[in-house]
DRENDO-1510 file (C-alpha; in Angstrom, 1 decimal, always signed):
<recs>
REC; n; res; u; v; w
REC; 1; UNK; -34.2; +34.0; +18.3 .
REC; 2; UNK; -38.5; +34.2; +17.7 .
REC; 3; UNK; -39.2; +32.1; +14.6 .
REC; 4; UNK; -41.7; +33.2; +12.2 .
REC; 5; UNK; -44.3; +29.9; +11.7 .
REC; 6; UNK; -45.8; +30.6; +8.4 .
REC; 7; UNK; -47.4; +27.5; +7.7 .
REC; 8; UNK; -51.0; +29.1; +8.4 .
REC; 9; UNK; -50.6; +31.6; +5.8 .
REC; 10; UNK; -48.8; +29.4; +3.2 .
REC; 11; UNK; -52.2; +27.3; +3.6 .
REC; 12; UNK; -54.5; +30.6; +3.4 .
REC; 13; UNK; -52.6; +32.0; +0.0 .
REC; 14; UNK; -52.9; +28.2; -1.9 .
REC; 15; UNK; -56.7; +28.9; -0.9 .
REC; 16; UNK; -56.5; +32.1; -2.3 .
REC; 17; UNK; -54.7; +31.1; -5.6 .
REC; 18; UNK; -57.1; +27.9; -6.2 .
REC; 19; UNK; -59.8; +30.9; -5.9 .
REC; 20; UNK; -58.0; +33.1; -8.4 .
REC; 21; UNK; -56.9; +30.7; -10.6 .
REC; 22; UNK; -60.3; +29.2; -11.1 .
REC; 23; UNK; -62.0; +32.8; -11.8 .
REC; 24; UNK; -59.1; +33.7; -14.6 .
REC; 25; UNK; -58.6; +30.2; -15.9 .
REC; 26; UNK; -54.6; +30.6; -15.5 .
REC; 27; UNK; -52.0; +28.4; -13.5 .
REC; 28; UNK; -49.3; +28.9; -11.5 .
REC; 29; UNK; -46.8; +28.0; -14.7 .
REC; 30; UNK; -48.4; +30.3; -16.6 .
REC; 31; UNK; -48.2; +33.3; -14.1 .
REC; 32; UNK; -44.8; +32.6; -12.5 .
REC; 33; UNK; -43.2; +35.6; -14.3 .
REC; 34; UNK; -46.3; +37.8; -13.8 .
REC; 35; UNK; -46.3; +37.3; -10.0 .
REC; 36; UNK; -42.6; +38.1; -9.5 .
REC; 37; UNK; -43.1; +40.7; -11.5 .
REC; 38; UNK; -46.0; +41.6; -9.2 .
REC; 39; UNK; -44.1; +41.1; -6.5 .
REC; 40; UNK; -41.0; +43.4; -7.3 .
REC; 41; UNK; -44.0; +46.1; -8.1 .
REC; 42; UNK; -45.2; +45.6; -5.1 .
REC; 43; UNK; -41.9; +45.6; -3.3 .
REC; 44; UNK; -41.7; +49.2; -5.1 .
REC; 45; UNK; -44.9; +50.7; -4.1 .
REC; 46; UNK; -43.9; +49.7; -0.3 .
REC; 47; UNK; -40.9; +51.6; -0.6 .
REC; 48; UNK; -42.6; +54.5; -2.1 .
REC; 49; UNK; -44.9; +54.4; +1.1 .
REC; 50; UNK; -41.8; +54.4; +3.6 .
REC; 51; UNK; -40.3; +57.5; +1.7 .
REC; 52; UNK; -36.9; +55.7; +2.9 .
REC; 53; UNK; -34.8; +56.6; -0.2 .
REC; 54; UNK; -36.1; +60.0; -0.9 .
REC; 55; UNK; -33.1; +62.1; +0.3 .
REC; 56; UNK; -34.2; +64.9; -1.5 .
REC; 57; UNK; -37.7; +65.2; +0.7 .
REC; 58; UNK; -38.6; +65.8; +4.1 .
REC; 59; UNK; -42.5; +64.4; +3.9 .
REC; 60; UNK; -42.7; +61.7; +6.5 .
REC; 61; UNK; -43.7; +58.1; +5.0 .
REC; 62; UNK; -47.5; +57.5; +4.8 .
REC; 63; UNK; -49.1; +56.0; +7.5 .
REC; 64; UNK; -48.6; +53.0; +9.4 .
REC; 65; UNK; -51.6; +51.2; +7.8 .
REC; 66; UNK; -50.6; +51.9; +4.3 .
REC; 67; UNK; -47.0; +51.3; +4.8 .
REC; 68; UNK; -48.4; +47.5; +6.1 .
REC; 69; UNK; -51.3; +47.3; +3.6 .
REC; 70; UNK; -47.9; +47.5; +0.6 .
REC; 71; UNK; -46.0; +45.1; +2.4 .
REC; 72; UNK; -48.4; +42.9; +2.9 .
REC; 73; UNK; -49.2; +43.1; -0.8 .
REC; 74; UNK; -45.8; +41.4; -1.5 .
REC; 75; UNK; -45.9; +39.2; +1.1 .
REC; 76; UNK; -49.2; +37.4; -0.6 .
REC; 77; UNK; -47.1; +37.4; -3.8 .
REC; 78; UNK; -43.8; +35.7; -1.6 .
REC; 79; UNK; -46.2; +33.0; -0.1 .
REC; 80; UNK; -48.2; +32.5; -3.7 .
REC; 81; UNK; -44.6; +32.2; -5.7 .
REC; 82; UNK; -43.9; +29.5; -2.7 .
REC; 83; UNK; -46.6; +27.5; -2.7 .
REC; 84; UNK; -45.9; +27.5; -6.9 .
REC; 85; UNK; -42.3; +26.2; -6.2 .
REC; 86; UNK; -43.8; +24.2; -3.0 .
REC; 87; UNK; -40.8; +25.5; -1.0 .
REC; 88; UNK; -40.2; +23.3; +2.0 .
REC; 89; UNK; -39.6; +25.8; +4.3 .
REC; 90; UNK; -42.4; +27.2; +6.7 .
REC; 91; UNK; -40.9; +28.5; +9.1 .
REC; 92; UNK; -38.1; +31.5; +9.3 .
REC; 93; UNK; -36.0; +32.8; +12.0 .
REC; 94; UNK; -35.2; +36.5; +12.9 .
REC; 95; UNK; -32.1; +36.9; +11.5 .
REC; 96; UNK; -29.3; +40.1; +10.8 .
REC; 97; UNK; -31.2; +42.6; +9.2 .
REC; 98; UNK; -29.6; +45.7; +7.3 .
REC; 99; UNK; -29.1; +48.8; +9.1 .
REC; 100; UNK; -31.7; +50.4; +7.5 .
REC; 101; UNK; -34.8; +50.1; +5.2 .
REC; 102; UNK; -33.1; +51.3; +1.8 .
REC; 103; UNK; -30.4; +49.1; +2.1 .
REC; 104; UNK; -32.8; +45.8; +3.1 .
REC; 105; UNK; -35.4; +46.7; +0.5 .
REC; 106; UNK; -32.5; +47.1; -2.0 .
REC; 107; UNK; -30.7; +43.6; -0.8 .
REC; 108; UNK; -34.7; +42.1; -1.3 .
REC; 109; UNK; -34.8; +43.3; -5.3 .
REC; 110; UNK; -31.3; +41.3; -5.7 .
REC; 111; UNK; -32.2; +38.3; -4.3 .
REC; 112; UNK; -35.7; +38.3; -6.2 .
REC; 113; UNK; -33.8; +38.8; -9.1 .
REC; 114; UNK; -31.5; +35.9; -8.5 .
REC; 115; UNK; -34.6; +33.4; -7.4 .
REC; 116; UNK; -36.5; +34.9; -10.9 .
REC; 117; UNK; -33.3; +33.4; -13.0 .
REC; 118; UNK; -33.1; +30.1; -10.9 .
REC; 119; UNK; -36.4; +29.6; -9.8 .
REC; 120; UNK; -35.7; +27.3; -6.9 .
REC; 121; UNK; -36.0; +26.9; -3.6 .
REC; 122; UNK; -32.9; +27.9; -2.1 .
REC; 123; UNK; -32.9; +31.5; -4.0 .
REC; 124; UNK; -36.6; +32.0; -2.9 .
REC; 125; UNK; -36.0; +31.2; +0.6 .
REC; 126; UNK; -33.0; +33.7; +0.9 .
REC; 127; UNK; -35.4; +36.4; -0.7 .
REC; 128; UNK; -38.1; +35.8; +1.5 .
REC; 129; UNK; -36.0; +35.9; +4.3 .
REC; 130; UNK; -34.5; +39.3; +3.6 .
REC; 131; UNK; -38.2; +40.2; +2.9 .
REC; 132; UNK; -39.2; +39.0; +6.2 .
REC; 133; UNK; -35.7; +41.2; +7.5 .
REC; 134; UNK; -37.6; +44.8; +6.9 .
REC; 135; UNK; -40.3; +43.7; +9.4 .
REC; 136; UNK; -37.8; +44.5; +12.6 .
REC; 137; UNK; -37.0; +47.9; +10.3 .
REC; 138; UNK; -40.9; +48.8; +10.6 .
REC; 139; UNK; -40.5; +49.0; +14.5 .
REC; 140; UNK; -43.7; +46.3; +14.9 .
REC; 141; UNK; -44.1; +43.4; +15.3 .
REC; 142; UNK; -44.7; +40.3; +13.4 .
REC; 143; UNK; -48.0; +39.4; +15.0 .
REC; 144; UNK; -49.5; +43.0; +13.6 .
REC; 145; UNK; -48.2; +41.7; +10.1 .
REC; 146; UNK; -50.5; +38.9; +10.3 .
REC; 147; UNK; -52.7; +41.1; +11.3 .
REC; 148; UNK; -52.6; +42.9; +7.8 .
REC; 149; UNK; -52.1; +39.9; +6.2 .
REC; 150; UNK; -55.8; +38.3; +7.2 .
REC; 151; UNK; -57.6; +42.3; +6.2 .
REC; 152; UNK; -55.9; +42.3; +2.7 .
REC; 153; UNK; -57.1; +38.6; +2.2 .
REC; 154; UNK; -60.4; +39.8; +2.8 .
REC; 155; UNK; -59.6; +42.3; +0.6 .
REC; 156; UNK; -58.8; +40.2; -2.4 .
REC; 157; UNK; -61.6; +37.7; -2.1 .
REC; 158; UNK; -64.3; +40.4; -2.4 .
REC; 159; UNK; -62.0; +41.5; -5.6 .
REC; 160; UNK; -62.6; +38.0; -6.8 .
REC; 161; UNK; -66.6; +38.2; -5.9 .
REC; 162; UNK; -67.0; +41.4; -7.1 .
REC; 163; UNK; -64.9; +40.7; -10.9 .
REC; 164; UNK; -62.1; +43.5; -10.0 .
</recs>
């Protein structure tokens, strides 16, 4: 079973927030609720870009870099809304995944609905690890997600120079 280390990008995101929160004057208590909102958004827009739950369509899903660039968005929203609750966990496992991306993307919304109404650590860790479950439904792997990862951070520190 590979495990997933995600201390390095735990550590990048907090370096990211500090940035954030400093240019907005706002805290991670006062944008809990925003960024899980943010992240369910998110969450939506990367199913949107798979096309995996529109039955009534035969358009393939958008490309490979924009179906990474939206799941990569949530994934900086996972790792902020961890560092908030300063989850203990770091590193994940490949587990059972669903049999197919509606169905994982679907379980994902449930369990960030349950972590938004407990707001602790066990809830967020099961939602981040169905999150972390679509990956092996993308067909790449998890080193290409990291990948992503590091270009969207660039990404989102020029927003922050540039006052986007």
């Amino acid at each position: 079973m590979a495990k997933i280390d995600l201390t390095e990008l735990f550590k990048k995101q907090a370096e990211l927030d500090e940035t954030i929160a400093k240019n907005h004057n706002i805290s991670y208590a006062t944008t809990r609720n925003k960024r899980t909102l943010s992240l369910l958004v998110e969450l939506g827009e990367f199913a949107n870009a798979t096309r995996c739950f529109k039955y009534w369509s035969n358009k393939p899903s958008e490309s490979q870099e924009r179906v990474l660039d939206e799941y990569v968005d949530g994934l900086h929203f996972f790792l902020s809304l961890g560092v908030d609750i300063n989850t203990a966990k770091k590193q994940y496992n490949r587990t059972k995944h669903m049999d197919n991306l509606t169905d994982q993307i679907l379980l994902t919304y449930k369990l960030v609905s349950e972590f938004y109404k407990k707001q602790d650590d066990k809830s967020y860790q099961k939602a981040f690890q169905a999150f972390l479950n679509i990956v092996p439904l993308l067909n790449v792997r998890f080193q290409t997600i990291i990948k992503a990862y590091y270009k969207k951070l660039e990404v989102n520190y020029h927003r922050q120079e540039t006052n986007y």
